[in-house]
C-alpha positions as a Python dict, from the first residue, in 0.01 Angstrom:
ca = {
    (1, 'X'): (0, 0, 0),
    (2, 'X'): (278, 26, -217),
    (3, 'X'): (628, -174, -85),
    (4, 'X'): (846, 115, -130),
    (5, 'X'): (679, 318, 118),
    (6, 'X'): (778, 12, 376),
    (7, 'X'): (1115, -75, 224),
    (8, 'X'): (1277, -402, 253),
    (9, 'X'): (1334, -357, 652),
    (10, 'X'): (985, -178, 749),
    (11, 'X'): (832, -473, 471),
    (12, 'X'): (973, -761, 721),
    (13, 'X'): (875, -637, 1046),
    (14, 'X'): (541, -624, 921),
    (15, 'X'): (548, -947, 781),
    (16, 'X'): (746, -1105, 1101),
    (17, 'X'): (640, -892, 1374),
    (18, 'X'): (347, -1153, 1556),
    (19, 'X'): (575, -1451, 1497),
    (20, 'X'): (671, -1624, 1799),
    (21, 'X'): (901, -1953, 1789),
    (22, 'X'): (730, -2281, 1941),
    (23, 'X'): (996, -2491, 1914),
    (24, 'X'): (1290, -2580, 2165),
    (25, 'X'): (1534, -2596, 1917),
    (26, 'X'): (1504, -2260, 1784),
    (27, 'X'): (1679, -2023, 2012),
    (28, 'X'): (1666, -1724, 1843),
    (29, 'X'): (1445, -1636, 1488),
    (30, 'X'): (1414, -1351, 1283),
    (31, 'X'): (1580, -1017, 1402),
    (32, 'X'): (1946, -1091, 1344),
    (33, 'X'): (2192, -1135, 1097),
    (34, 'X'): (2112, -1549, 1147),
    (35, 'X'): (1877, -1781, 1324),
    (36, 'X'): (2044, -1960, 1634),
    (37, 'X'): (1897, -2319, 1655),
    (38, 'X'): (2018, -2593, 1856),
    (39, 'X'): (1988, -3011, 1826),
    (40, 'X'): (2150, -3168, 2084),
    (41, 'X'): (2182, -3562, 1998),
    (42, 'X'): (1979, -3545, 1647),
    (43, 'X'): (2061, -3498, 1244),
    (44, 'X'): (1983, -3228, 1108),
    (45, 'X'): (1766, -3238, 809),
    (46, 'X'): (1788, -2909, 530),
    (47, 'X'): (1598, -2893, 236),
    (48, 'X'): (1499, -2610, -4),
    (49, 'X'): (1241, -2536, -314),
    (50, 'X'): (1233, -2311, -505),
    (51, 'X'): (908, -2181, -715),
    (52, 'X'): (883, -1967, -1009),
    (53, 'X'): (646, -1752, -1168),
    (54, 'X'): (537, -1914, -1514),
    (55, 'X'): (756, -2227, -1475),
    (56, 'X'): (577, -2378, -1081),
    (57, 'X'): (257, -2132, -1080),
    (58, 'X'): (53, -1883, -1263),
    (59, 'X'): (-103, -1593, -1067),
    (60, 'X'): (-398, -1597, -1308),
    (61, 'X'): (-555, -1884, -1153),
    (62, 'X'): (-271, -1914, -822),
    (63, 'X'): (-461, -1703, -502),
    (64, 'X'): (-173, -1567, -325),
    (65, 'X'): (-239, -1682, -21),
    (66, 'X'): (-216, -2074, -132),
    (67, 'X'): (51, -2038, -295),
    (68, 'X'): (205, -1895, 45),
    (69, 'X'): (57, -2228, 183),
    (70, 'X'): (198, -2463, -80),
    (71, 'X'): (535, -2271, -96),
    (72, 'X'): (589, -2397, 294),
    (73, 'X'): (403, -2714, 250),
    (74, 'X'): (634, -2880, -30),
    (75, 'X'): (906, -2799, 183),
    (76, 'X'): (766, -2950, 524),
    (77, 'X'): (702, -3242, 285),
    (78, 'X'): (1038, -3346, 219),
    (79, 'X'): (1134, -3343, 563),
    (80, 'X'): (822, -3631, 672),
    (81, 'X'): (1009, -3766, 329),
    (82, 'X'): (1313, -3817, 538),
    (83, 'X'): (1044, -3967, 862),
    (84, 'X'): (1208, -3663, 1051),
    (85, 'X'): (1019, -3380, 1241),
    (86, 'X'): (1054, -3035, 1070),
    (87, 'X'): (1090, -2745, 1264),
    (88, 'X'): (1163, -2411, 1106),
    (89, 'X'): (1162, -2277, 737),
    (90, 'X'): (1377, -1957, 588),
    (91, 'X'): (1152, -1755, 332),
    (92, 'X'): (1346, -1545, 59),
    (93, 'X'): (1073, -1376, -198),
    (94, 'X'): (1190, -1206, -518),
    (95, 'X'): (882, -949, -591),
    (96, 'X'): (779, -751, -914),
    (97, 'X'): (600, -420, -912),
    (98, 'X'): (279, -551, -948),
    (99, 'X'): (305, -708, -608),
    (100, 'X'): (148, -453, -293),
    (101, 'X'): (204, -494, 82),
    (102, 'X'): (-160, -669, 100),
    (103, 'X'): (-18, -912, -208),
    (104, 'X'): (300, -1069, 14),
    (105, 'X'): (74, -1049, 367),
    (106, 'X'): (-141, -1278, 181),
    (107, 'X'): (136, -1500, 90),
    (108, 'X'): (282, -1489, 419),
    (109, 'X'): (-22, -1581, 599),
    (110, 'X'): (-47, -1911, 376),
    (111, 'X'): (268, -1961, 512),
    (112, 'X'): (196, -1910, 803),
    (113, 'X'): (-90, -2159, 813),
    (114, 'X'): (117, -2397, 668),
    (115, 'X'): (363, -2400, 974),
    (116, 'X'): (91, -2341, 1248),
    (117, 'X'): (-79, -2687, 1078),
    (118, 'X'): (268, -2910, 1196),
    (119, 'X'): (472, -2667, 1444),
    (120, 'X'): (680, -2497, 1245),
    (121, 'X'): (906, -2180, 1298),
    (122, 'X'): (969, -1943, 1008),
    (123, 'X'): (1312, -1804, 1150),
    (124, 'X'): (1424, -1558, 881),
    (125, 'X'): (1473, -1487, 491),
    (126, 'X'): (1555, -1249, 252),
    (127, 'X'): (1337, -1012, 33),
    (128, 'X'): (1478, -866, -295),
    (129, 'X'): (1295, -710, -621),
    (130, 'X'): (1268, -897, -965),
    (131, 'X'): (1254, -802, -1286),
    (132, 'X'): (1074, -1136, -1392),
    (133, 'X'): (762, -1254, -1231),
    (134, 'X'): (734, -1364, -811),
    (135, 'X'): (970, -1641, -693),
    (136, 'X'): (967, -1774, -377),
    (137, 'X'): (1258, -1950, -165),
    (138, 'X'): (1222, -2200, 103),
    (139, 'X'): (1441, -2369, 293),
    (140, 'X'): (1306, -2587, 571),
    (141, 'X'): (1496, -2721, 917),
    (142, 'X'): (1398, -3062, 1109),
    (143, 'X'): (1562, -3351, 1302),
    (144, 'X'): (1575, -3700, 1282),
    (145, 'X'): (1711, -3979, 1525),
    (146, 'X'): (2019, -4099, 1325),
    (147, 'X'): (1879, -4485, 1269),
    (148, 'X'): (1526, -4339, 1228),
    (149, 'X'): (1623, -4128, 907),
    (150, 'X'): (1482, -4300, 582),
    (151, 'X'): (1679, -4274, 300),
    (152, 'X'): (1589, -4317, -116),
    (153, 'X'): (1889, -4634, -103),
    (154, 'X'): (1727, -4854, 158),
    (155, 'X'): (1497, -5086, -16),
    (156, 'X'): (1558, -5424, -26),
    (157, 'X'): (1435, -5743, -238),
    (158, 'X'): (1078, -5859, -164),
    (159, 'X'): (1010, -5526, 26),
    (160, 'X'): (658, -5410, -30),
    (161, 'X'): (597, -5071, -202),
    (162, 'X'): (336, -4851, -54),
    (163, 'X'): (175, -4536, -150),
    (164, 'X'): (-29, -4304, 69),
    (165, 'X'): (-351, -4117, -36),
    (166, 'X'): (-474, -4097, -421),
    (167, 'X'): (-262, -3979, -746),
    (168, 'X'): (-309, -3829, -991),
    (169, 'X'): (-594, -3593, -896),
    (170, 'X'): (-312, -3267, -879),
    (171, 'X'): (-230, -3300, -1213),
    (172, 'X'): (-619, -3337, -1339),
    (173, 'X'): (-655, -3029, -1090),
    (174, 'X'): (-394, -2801, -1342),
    (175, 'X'): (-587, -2972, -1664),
    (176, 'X'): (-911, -2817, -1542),
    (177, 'X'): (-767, -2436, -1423),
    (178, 'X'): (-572, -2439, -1744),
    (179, 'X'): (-874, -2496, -1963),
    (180, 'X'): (-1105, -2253, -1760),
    (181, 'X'): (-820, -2018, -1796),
    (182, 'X'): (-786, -2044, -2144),
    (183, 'X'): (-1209, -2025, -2195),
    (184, 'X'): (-1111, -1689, -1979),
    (185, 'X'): (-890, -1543, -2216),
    (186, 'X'): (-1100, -1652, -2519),
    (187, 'X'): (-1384, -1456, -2401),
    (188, 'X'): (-1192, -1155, -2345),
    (189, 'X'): (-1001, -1189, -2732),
    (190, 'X'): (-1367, -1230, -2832),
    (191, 'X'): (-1537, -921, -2658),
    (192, 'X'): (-1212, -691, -2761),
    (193, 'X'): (-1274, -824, -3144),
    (194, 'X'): (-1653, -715, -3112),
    (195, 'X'): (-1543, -372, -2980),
    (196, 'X'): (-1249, -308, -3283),
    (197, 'X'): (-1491, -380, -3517),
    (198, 'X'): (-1770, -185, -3409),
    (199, 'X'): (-1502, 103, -3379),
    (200, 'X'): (-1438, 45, -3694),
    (201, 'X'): (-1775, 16, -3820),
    (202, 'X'): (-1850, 363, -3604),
    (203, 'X'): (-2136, 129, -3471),
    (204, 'X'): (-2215, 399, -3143),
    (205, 'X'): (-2486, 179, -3026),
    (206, 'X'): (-2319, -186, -3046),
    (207, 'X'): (-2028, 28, -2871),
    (208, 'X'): (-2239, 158, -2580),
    (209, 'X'): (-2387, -240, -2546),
    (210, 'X'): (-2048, -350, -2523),
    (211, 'X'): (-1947, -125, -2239),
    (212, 'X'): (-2273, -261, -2063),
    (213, 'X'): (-2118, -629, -2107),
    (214, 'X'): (-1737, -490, -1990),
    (215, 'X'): (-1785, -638, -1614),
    (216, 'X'): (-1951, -915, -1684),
    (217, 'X'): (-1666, -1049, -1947),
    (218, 'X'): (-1410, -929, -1670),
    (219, 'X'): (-1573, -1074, -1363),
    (220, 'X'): (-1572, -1420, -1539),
    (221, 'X'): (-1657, -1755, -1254),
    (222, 'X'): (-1429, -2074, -1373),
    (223, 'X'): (-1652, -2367, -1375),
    (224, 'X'): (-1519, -2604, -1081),
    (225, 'X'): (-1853, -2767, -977),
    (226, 'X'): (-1815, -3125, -880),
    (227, 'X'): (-1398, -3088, -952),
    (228, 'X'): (-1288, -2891, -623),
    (229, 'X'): (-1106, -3176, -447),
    (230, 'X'): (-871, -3159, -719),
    (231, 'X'): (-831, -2772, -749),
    (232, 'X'): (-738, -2809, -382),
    (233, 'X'): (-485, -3079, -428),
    (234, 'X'): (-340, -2866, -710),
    (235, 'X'): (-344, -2535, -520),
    (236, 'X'): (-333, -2656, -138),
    (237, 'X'): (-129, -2975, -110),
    (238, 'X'): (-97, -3135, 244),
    (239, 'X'): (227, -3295, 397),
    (240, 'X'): (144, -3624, 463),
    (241, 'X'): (297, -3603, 854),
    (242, 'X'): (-4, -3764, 946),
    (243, 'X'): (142, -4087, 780),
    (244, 'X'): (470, -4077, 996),
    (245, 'X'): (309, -4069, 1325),
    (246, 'X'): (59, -4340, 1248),
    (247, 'X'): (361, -4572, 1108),
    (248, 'X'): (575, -4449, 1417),
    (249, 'X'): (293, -4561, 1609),
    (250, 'X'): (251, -4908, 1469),
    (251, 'X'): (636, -4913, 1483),
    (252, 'X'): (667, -4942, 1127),
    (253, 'X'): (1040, -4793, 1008),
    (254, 'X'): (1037, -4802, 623),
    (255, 'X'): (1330, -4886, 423),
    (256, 'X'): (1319, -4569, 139),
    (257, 'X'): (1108, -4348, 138),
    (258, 'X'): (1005, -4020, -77),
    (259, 'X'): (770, -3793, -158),
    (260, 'X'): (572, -3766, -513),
    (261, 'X'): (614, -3437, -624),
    (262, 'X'): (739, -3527, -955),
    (263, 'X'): (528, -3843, -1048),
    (264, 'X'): (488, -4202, -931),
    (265, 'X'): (677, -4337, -1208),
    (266, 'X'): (979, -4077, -1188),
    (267, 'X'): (1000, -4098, -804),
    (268, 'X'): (1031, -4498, -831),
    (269, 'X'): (1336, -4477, -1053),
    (270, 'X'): (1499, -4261, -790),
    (271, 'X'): (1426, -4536, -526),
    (272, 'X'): (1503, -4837, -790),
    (273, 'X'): (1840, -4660, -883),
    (274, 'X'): (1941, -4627, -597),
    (275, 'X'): (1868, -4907, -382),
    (276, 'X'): (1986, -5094, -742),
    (277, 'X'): (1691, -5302, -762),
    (278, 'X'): (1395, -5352, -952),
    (279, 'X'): (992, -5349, -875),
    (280, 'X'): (654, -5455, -999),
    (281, 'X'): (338, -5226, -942),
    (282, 'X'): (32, -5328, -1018),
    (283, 'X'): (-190, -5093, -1211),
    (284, 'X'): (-511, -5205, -1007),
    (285, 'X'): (-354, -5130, -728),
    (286, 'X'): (-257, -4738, -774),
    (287, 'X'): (-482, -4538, -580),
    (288, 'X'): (-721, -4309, -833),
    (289, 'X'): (-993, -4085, -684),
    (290, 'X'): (-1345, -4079, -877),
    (291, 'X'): (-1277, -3638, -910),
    (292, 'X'): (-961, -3798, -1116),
    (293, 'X'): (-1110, -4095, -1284),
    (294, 'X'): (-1398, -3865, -1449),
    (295, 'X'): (-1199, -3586, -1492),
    (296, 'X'): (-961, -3846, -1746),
    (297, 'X'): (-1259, -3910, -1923),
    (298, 'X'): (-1360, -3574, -1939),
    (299, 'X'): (-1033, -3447, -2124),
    (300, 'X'): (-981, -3807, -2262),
    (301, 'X'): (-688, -3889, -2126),
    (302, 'X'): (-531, -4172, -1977),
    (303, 'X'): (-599, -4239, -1603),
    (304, 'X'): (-292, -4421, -1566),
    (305, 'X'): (-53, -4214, -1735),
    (306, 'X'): (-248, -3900, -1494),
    (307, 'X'): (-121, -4136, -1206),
    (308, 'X'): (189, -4231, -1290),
    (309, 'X'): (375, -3893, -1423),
    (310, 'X'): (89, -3634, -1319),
    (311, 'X'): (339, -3530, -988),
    (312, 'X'): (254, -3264, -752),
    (313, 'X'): (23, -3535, -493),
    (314, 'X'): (308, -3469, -212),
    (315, 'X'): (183, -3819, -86),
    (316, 'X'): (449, -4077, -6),
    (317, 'X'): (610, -4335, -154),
    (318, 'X'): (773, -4597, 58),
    (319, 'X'): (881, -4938, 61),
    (320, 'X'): (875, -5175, 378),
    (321, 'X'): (975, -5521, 463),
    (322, 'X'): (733, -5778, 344),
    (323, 'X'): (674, -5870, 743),
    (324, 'X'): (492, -5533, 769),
    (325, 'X'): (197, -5632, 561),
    (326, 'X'): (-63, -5720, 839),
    (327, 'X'): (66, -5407, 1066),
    (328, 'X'): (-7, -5204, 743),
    (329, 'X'): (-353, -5363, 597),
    (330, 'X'): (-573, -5137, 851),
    (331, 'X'): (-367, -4844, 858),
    (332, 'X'): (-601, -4583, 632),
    (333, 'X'): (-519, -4412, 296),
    (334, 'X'): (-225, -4662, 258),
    (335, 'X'): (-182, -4849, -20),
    (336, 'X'): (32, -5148, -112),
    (337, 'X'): (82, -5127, -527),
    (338, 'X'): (381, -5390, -536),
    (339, 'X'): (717, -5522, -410),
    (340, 'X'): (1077, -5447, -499),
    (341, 'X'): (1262, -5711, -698),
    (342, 'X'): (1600, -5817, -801),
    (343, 'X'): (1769, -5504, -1016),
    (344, 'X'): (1854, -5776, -1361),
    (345, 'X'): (1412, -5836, -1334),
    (346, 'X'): (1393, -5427, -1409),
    (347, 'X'): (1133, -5238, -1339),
    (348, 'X'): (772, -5303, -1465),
    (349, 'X'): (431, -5176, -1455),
    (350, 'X'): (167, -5514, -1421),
    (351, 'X'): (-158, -5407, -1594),
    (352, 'X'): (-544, -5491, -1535),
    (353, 'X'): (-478, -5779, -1782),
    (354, 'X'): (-162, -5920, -1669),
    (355, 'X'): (66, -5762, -1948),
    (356, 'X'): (368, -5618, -1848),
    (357, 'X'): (506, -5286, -1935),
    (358, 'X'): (848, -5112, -1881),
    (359, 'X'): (813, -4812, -1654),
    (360, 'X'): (918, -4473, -1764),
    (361, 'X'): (1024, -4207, -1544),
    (362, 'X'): (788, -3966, -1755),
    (363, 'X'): (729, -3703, -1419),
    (364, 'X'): (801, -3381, -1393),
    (365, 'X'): (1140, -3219, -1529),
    (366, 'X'): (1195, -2831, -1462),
    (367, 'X'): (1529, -2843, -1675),
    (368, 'X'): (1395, -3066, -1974),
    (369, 'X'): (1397, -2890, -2316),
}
């Protein structure tokens, strides 16, 4: 169905209409010219993301309906970042003419599953044409105890640091659908080269051969066999909210605390900065998963480096006072890499054979040339 046979108002009801709010604090959703939410004795927590077509995704290999998912999950991320409880998101979508009604349902119903998975209210939005490619808003609503919010600032000297799940294994996850994308498009240069120049060579029977081959260059299967842990971690990230409630069980408060969307060794120069101190992390310490570690070898790249700037894990990165280690050493999918130092000691990367290196916030950067 095309979206001007909806318009912008008739688009949203269909997109809103089964969506019921779950949580207390939401008193009134979509349907007005605001949200009404209400949290009596908490902080409010606000964050927003913002993803581009051709700079944060690429509909070639992006299914609609995970990137819906992943749109909503970054953001939900960033509010466990905080060790608060998230509680609604505001979705504003900029679509092209390509896009149909069925093409933002999908993405809506990613969304969708991405707030049923941790309570979640979407409460409202905005919808507007582009001239560019998709892009998708979201802002995301949650609540915090004032002494339970973590902050970036908070770590101290001697203060373990601790990671949660495996890295690296995103970024390996883009290597692969970038090179089966590119085999994709080198097949299709090839086939159109073979048809030109039997036009050319008025070749009638190559021609009709080719148009035999057509949907079988067109329907062309990516080969992800043994490697689909890491698409998923690339296309479907997961919030690690799991995390908080086991540490909040355990009653383990962190000092600082974030979440690696732009690489390990990017995301500890935020915390380092601005807690002004320095760290050691041990290289055979950083979580790698064997998808990740063969994949490296495969494109023959550096596991390390894939770890420490690949970004895009969403697991956390957290420091906590050196008294924590026993409460921590059975909690699973944690994983203590080092301890925070003295700021003047800097910050340093140990390696397998006890050589230090100076780390490099290498991650991620939207806005570098």
């Amino acid at each position: 169905m095309d979206i001007k046979d909806l318009g912008e108002f008739g688009l949203i009801d269909r997109l809103t209409k089964d969506i019921q709010p779950k949580n207390a604090s939401t008193l009134y959703g979509v349907g007005d010219d605001c949200a009404v939410m209400h949290y009596p004795d908490k902080e409010v927590l606000v964050t927003s993301d913002m993803l581009m077509e051709g700079i944060h995704f690429d509909l070639v290999y992006t299914p609609l309906e995970q990137l819906g998912y992943k749109a909503a999950m970054v953001n939900i991320s960033d509010i466990f970042a905080m060790n608060g409880t998230p509680q609604q998101i505001i979705v504003s979508i900029a679509i092209d003419k390509r896009m149909t009604v069925e093409d933002v349902e999908a993405i809506y119903r990613g969304m969708k599953k991405a707030c049923a998975k941790w309570n979640v209210d979407i409460v409202g939005g905005d919808t507007t044409t582009s001239l560019t490619g998709l892009a998708i808003s979201v802002t995301c609503i949650g609540y915090a105890d004032k002494n339970d919010i973590v902050y970036r600032h908070g770590a101290n000297e001697t203060d373990l640091i601790c990671v949660t799940g495996d890295l690296g294994s995103a970024y390996m996850g883009l290597q692969i659908l970038e090179r089966e994308k590119t085999v994709y498009y080198q097949q299709i240069d090839e086939y159109n080269n073979k048809v030109k120049a039997a036009q050319k060579a008025g070749d009638e029977t190559e021609l009709k051969k080719l148009r035999a081959q057509r949907r079988q260059v067109e329907d062309f299967e990516p080969d992800f066999a043994g490697k689909e842990y890491l698409i998923d971690r690339q296309l479907k990230p997961e919030a690690r909210g799991d995390v908080i409630e086991a540490l909040r069980q355990r009653g383990i408060h962190p000092t600082a605390m974030m979440d690696i969307s732009d690489g390990l060794s990017s995301e500890l120069h935020h915390i380092c900065s601005q807690s002004h101190c320095g760290c050691r992390i041990y290289e055979k310490e950083i979580p790698i998963d064997y998808q990740t570690a063969s994949t490296c070898e495969e494109f023959n790249m550096n596991l390390t480096t894939a770890a420490l700037n690949g970004g895009e894990d969403y697991e956390l990165l957290f420091t906590v006072p050196i008294g924590d280690h026993e409460r921590l050493a059975d909690l699973e999918g944690i994983h203590q890499i080092g301890y925070i130092t003295k700021e003047s000691l800097g910050m340093y990367l140990v390696t397998r054979d006890d050589n230090e290196f100076e780390l490099q916030a290498q991650g991620w950067n939207p806005l570098k040339g």
